[in-house]
C-alpha positions as CSV (number, residue, x, y, z in Angstrom):
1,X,-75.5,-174.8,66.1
2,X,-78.5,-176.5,64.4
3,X,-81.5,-178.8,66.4
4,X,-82.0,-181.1,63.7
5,X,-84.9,-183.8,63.1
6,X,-84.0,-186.3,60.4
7,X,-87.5,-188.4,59.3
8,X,-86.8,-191.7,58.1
9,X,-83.3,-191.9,59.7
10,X,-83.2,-195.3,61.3
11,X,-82.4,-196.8,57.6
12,X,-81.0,-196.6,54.3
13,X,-80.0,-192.8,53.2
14,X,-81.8,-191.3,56.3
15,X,-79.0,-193.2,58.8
16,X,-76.1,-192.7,56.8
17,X,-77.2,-188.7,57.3
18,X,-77.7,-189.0,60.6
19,X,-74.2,-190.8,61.4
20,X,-72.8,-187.7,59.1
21,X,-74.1,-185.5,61.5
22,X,-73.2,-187.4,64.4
23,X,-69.7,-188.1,63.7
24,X,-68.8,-184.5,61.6
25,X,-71.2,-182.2,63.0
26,X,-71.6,-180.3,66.5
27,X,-75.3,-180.0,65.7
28,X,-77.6,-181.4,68.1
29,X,-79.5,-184.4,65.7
30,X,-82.9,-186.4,66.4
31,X,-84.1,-189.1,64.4
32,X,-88.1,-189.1,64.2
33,X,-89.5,-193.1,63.6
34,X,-92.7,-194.7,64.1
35,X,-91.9,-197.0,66.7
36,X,-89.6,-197.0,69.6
37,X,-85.9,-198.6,69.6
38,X,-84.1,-198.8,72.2
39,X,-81.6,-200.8,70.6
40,X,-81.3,-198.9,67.8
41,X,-81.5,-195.3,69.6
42,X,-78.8,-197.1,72.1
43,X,-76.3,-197.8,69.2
44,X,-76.9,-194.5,66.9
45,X,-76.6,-192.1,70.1
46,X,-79.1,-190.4,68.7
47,X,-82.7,-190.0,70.6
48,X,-85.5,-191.4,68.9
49,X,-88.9,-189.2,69.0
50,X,-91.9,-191.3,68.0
51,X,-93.7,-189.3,65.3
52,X,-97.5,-190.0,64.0
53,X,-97.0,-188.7,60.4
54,X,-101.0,-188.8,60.4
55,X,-101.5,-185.8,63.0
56,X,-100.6,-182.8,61.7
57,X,-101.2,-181.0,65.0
58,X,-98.7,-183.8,67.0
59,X,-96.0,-183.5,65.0
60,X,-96.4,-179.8,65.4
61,X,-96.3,-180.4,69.1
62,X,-93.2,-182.8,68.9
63,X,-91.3,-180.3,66.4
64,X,-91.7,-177.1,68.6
65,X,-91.5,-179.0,72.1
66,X,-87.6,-180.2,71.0
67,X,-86.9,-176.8,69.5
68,X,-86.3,-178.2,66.0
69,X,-85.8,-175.8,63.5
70,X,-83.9,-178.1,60.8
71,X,-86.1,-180.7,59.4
72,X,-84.6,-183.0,56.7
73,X,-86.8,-185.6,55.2
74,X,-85.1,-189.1,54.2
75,X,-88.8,-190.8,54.3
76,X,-89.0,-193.1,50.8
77,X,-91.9,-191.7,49.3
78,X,-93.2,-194.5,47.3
79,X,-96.7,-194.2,47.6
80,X,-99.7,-192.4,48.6
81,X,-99.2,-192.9,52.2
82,X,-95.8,-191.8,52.7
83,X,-96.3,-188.9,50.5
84,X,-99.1,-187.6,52.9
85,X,-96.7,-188.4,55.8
86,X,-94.0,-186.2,54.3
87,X,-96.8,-183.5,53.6
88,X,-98.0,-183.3,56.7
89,X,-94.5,-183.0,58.4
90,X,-94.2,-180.2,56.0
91,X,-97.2,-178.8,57.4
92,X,-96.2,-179.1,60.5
93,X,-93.0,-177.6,60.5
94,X,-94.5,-174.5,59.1
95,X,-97.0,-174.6,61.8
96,X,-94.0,-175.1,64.2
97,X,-92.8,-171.7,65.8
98,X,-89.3,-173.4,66.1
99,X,-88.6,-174.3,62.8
100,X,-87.4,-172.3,60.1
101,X,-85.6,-174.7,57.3
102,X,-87.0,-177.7,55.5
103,X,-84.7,-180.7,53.2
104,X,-87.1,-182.7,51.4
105,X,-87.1,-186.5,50.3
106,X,-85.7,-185.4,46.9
107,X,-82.1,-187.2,46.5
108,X,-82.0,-188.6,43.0
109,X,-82.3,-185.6,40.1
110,X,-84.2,-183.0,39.4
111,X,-87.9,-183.8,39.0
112,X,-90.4,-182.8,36.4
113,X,-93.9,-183.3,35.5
114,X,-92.6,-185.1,32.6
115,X,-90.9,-188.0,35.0
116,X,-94.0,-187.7,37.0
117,X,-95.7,-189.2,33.8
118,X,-93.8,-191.8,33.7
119,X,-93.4,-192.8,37.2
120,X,-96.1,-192.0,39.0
121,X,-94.6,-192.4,42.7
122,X,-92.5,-189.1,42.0
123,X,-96.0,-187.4,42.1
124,X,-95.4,-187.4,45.7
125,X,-92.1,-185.7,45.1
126,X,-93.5,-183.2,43.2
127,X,-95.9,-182.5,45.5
128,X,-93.7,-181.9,48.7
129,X,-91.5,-179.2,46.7
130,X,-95.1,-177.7,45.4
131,X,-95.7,-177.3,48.9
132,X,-92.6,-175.9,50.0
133,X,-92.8,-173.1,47.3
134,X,-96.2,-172.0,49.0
135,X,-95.0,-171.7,52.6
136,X,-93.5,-168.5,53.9
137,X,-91.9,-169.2,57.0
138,X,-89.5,-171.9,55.5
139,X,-86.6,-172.2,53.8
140,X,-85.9,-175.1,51.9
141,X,-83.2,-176.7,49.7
142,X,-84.0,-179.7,47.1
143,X,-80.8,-181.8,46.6
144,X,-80.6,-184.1,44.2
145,X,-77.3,-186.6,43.8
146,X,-77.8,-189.2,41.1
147,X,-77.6,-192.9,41.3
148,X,-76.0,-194.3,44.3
149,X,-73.3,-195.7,43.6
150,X,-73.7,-197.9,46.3
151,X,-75.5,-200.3,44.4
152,X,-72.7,-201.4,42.1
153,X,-70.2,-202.4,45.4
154,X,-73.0,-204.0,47.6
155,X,-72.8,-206.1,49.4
156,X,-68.8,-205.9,50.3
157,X,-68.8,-202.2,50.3
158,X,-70.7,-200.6,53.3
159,X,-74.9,-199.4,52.7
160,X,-78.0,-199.1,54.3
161,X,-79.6,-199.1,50.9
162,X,-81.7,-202.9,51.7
163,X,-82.4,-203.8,47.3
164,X,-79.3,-204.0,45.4
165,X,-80.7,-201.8,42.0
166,X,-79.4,-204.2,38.9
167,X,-79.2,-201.2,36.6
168,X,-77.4,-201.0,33.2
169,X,-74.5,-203.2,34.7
170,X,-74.8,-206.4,36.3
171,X,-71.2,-206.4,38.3
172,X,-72.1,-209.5,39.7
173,X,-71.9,-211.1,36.3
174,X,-69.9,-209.1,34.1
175,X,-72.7,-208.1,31.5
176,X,-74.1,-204.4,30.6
177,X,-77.5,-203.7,28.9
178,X,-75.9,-199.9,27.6
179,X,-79.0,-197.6,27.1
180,X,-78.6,-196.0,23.9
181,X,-74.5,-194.9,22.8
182,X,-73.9,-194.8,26.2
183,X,-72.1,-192.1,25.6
184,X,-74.2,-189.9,28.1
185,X,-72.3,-188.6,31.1
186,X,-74.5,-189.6,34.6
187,X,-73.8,-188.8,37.9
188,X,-73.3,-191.4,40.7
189,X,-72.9,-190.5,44.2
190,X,-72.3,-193.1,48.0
191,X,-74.5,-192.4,50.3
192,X,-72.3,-192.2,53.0
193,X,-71.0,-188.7,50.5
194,X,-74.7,-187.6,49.9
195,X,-74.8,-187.7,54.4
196,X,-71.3,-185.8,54.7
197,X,-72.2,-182.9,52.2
198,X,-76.2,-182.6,53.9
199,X,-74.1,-182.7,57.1
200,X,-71.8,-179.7,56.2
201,X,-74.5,-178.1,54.1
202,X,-77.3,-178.2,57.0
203,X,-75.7,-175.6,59.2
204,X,-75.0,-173.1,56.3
205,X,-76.7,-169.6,55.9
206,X,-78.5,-168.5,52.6
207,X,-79.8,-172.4,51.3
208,X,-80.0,-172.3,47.2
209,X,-83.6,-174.0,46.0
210,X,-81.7,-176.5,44.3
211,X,-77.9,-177.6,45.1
212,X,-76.4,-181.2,43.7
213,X,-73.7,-183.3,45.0
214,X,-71.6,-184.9,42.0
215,X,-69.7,-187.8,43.4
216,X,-68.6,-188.8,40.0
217,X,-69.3,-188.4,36.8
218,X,-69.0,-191.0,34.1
219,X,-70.6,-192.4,30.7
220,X,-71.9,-195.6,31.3
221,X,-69.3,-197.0,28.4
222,X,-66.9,-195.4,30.8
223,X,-68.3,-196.9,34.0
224,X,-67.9,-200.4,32.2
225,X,-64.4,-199.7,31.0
226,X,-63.3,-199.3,34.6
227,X,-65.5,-202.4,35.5
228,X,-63.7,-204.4,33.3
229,X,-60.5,-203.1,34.4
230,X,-61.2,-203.5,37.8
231,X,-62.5,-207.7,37.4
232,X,-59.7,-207.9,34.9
233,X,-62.7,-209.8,32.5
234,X,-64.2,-208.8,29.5
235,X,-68.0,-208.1,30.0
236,X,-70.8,-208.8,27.5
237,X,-72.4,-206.0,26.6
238,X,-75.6,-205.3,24.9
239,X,-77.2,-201.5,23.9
240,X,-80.3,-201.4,24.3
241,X,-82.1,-198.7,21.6
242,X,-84.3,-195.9,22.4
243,X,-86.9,-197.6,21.0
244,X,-86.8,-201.1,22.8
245,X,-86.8,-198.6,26.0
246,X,-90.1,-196.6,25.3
247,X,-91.6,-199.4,25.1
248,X,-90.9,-200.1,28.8
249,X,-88.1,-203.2,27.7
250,X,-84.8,-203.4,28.6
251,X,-82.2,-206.4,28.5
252,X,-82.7,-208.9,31.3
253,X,-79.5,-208.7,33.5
254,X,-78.6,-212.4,35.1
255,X,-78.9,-210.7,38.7
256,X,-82.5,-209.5,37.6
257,X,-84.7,-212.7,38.2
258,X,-83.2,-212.8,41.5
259,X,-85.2,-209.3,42.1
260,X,-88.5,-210.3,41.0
261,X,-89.9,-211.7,44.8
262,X,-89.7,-208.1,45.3
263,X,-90.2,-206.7,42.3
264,X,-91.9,-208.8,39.2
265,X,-90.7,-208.8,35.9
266,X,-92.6,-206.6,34.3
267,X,-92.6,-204.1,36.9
268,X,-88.7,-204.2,37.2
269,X,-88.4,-203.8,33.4
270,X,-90.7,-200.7,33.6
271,X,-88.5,-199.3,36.0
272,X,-85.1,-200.3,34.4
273,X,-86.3,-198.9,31.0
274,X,-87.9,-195.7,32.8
275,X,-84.4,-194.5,34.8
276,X,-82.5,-195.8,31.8
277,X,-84.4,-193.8,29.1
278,X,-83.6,-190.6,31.6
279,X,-80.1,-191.7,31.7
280,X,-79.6,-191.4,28.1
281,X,-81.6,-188.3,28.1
282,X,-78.9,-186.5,29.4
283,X,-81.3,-186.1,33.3
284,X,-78.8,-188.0,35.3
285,X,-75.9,-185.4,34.0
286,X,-75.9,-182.8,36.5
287,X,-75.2,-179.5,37.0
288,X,-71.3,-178.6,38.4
289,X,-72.4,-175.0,39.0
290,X,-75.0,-175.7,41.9
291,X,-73.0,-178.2,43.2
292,X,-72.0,-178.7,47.2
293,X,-69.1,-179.9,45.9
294,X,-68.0,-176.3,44.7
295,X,-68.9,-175.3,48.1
296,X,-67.3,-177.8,50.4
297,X,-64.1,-178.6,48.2
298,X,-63.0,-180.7,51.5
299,X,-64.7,-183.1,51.2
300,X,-63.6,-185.7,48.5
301,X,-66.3,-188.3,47.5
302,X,-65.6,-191.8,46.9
303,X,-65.1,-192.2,42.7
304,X,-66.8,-195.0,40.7
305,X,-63.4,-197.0,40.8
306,X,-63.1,-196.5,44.4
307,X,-66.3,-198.4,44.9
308,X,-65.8,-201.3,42.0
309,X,-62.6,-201.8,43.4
310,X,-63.5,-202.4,47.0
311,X,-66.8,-204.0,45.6
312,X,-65.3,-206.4,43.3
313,X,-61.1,-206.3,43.0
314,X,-59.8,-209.9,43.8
């Protein structure tokens, strides 16, 4: 039986792991935060350690004093500061005596220098698996899941995920803006599956570098199709070209302008075009041979038409 500390699990992916654990799991689970909860720490069952992601030598402290040895990062790493924070608890669990294994913030695909380019933010991404390839008292395991599917049944079907991501298919309003043929396959995984295969996967000996979790696969003219099926409506569809998308552009989506008090316009559209460009790229197609699901046949993940229909079937 594992002592696990999940960082960044009071919210979004981080809590849907730690109710996997809870609920499916024998291990004994700990949820490090920033500030107390009683509330929340009440209604998880969980025990909430405060955690100063600024002192390496404290989080040290807290790791070995609770005998963690699992540490899996669900910290958003967005931006200098919460890359530091998750390279420091790095640090710290190799300083730790107690801890021996190490999941990174990496859920989404399989990073490279080349999407670094183009969005800086997954520098700090990069970063945190540089420095787990230098340590030699951990083991670590990146996993990487796709798009949540999540996004296209908020708000009926259940999330922590707090921004509903308009991306290629605005359900809301029965439009697509297709990247490319859309004939690309991409993977897209619920969060609440991503939590039950980390759960199962966490106690496991002999941790691959690099495992996926392929809740479905589909082509985004496929994804549509079942859409449209599902509304029983015929959506407007538009394909946007390479070349529109290298130029950071995509198709405004009705739902989008609804996005821009958090994200403005022509931040959203470099992000839209970014991801989409990747999608047609073939990056969002991952690999069935390193997949959890190969290794946990068990457990059956919710399909894209699972989710549309409990999203959006009158």
């Amino acid at each position: 039986m594992a002592i696990i500390a999940v960082a960044g699990g009071t919210g979004q992916l981080g809590r849907a792991i730690v109710e996997a654990l809870r609920d499916t799991t024998s291990h004994s689970v700990y949820v490090l935060t920033r500030k107390a909860d009683d509330d929340l720490a009440k209604e998880l069952g969980i025990p909430l350690l405060l955690a100063d992601y600024s002192n390496v030598e404290s989080l040290t402290s807290l790791l070995q004093s609770n005998s963690i040895d699992t540490v899996i990062s669900a910290v958003s790493v967005m931006d200098d500061t919460t890359s530091t924070a998750q390279l420091n608890l790095i640090e710290a669990a190799e300083k730790s005596s107690s801890t021996k294994r190490f999941i990174p913030s990496e859920f989404g695909l399989p990073y490279t220098q080349e999407h670094a380019a183009l969005f800086p933010t997954i520098k700090g991404k990069l970063a945190a698996a540089q420095k787990l390839q230098s340590t030699t008292t951990l083991e670590y395991s990146f996993i990487s899941n796709g798009i949540f599917l999540d996004y296209y049944g908020m708000p009926k079907v259940k999330s922590y995920l707090q921004q509903s991501l308009v991306l290629v298919v605005d359900m809301a309003h029965n439009t697509a803006a297709i990247p490319g043929s859309g004939d690309v396959p991409v993977v897209f995984t619920y969060t609440f599956d991503v939590a039950r295969f980390v759960a199962a996967f966490v106690g496991t000996p002999d941790w691959p570098e690099r495992s996926t979790i392929i809740g479905d696969k589909k082509t985004w003219n496929e994804f549509v199709a079942i859409a449209e099926e599902v509304k029983g409506v015929k959506f407007n569809i538009i394909h946007d070209s390479e070349e529109k998308l290298k130029t950071f552009q995509t198709t405004e989506l009705p739902s989008h302008p609804s996005i821009y008090p958090a994200f403005p316009k022509e931040q959203l559209q470099y992000i839209l075009a970014t991801f989409a460009r990747w999608s047609n790229a073939g990056d969002m197609n991952l690999s069935e041979e390193e997949s959890l699901n190969r290794r946990f046949p068990e457990i059956q993940p919710r399909s894209v038409r699972d989710v549309l229909e409990e999203g959006w079937k009158v």
